[in-house]
ChimeraX commands (.cxc) that place a marker at each C-alpha (Angstrom):
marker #1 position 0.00,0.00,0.00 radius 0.5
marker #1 position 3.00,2.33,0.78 radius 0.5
marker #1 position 2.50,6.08,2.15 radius 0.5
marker #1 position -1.07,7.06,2.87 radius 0.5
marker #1 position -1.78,9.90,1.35 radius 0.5
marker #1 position -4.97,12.82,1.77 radius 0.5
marker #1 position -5.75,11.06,5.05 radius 0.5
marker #1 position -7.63,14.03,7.07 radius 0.5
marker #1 position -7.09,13.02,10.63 radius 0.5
marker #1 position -4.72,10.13,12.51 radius 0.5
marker #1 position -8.21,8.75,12.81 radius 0.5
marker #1 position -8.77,7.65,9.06 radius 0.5
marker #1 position -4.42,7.15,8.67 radius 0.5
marker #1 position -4.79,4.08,11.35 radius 0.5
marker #1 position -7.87,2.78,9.76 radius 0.5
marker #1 position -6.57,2.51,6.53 radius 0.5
marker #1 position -3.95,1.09,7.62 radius 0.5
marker #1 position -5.96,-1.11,9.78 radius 0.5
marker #1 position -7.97,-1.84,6.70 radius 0.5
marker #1 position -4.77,-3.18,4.66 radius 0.5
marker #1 position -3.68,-5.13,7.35 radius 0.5
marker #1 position -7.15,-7.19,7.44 radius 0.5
marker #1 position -6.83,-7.59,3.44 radius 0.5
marker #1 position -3.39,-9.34,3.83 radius 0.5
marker #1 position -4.59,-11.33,6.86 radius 0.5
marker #1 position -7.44,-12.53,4.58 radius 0.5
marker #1 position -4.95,-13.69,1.85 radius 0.5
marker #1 position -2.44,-14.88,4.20 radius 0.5
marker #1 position -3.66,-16.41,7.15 radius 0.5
marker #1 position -6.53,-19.15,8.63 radius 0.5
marker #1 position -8.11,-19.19,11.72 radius 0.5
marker #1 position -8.91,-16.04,14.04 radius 0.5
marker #1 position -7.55,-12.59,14.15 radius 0.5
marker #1 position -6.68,-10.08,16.67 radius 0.5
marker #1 position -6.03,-6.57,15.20 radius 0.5
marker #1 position -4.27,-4.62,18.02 radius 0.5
marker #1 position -4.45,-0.52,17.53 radius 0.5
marker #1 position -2.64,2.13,19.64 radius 0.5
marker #1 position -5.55,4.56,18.60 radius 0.5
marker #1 position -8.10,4.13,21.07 radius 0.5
marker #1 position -10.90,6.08,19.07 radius 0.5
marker #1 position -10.52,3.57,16.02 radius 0.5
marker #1 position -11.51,0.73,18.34 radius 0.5
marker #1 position -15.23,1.32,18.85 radius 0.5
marker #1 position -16.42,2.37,15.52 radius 0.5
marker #1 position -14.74,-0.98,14.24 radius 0.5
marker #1 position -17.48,-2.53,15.82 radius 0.5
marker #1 position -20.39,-0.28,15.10 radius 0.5
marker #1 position -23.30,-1.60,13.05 radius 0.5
marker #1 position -24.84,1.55,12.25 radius 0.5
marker #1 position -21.90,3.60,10.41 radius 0.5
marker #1 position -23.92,6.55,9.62 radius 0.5
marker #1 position -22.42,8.39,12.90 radius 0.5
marker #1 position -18.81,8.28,11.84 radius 0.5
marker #1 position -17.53,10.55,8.46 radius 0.5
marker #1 position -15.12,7.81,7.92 radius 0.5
marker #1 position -18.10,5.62,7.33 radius 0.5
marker #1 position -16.90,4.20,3.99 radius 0.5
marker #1 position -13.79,2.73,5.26 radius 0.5
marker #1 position -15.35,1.20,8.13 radius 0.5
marker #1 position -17.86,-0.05,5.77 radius 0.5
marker #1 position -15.16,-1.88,3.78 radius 0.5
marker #1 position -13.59,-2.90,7.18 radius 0.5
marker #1 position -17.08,-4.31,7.90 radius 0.5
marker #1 position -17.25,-6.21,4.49 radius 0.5
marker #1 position -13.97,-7.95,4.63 radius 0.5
marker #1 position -14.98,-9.10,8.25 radius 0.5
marker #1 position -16.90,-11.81,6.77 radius 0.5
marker #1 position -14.18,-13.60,5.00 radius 0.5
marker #1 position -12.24,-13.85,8.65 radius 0.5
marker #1 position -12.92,-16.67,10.82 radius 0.5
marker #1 position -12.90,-14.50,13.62 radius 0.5
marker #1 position -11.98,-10.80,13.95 radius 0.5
marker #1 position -11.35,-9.28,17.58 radius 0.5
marker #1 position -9.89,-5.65,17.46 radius 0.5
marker #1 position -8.28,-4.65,20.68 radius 0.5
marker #1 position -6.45,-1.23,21.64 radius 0.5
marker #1 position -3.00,-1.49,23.27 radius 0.5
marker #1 position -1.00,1.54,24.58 radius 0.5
marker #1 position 1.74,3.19,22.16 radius 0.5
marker #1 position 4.74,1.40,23.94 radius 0.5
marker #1 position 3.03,-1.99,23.77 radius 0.5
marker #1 position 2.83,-1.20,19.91 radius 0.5
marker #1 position 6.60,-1.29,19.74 radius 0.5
marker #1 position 6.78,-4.09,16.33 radius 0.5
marker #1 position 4.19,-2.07,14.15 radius 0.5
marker #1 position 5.69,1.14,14.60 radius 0.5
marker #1 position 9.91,-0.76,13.71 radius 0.5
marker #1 position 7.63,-2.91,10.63 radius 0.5
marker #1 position 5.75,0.36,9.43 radius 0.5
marker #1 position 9.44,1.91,8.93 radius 0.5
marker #1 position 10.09,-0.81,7.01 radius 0.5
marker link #1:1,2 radius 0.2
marker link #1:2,3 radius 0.2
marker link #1:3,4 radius 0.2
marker link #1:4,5 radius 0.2
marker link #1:5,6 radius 0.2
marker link #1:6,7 radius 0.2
marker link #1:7,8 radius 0.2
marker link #1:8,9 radius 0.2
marker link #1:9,10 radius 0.2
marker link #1:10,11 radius 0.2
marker link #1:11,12 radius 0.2
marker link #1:12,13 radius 0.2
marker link #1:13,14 radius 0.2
marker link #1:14,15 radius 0.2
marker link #1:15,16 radius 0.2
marker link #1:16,17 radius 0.2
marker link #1:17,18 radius 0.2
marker link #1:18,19 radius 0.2
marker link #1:19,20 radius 0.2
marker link #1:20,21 radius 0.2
marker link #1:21,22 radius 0.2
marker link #1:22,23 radius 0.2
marker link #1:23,24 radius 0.2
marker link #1:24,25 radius 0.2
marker link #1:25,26 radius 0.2
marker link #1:26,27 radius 0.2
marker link #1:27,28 radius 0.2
marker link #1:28,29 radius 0.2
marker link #1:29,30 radius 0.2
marker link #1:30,31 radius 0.2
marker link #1:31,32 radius 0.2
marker link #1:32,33 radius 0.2
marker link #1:33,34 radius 0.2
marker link #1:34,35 radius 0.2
marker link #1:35,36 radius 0.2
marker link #1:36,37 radius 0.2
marker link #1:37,38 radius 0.2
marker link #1:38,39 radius 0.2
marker link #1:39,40 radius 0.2
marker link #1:40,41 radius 0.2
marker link #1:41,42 radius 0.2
marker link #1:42,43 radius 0.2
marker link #1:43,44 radius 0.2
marker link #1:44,45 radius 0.2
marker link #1:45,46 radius 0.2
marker link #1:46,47 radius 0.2
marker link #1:47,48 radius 0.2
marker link #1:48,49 radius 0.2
marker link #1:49,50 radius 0.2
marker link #1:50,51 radius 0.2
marker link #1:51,52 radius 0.2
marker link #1:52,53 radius 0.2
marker link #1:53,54 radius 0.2
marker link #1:54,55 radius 0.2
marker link #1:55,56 radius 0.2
marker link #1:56,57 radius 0.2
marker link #1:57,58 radius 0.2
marker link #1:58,59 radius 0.2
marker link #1:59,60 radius 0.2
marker link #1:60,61 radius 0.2
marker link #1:61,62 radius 0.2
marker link #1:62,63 radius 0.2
marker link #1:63,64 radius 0.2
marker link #1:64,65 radius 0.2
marker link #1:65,66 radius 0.2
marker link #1:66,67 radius 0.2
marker link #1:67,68 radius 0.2
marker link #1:68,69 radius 0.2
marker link #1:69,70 radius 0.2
marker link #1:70,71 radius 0.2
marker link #1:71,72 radius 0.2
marker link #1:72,73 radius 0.2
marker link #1:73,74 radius 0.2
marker link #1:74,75 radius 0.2
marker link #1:75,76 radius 0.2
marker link #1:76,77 radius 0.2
marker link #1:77,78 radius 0.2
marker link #1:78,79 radius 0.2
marker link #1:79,80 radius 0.2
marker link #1:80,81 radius 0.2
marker link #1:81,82 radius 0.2
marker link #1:82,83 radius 0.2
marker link #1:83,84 radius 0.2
marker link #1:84,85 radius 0.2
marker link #1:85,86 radius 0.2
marker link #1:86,87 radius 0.2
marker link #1:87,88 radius 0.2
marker link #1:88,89 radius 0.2
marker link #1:89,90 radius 0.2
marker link #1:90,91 radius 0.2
marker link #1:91,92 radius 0.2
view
């Protein structure tokens, strides 16, 4: 995916890149997932059903769609320092 680009808010930058990292799990991986975030206000609308409230409604709405092809999907938040590997793997 490389360097997000026009995001307008940390917000939609995490979910996108939340988003990507769902579409590889799909391709790569069986059985459950746990998506861990460091951005705690991503956490909840990744589990909304109504996605009307949120203006980043169309990329939770494709989070939402690729849900079904996972086995299980459980999205957690952790704290920044907890988050060390996606941080050194994003530089990479």
């Amino acid at each position: 995916m490389g360097l997000l680009r026009h995001c307008t808010s940390a917000e939609e930058a995490e979910l996108m890149a939340c988003k990507e990292g769902i579409r590889l799990a799909i391709q790569w991986c069986e059985g459950p997932l746990i998506l861990e975030t460091d951005c705690v206000n991503c956490v909840s609308p990744m589990t909304w059903r109504d996605l009307s409230q949120s203006h980043l409604s169309a990329i939770l709405q494709d989070i939402n769609d690729m849900k079904v092809e996972l086995q299980e999907l459980r999205v957690t938040s952790v704290k920044r320092e907890q988050n060390s590997i996606a941080h050194e793997l994003a530089l990479v």
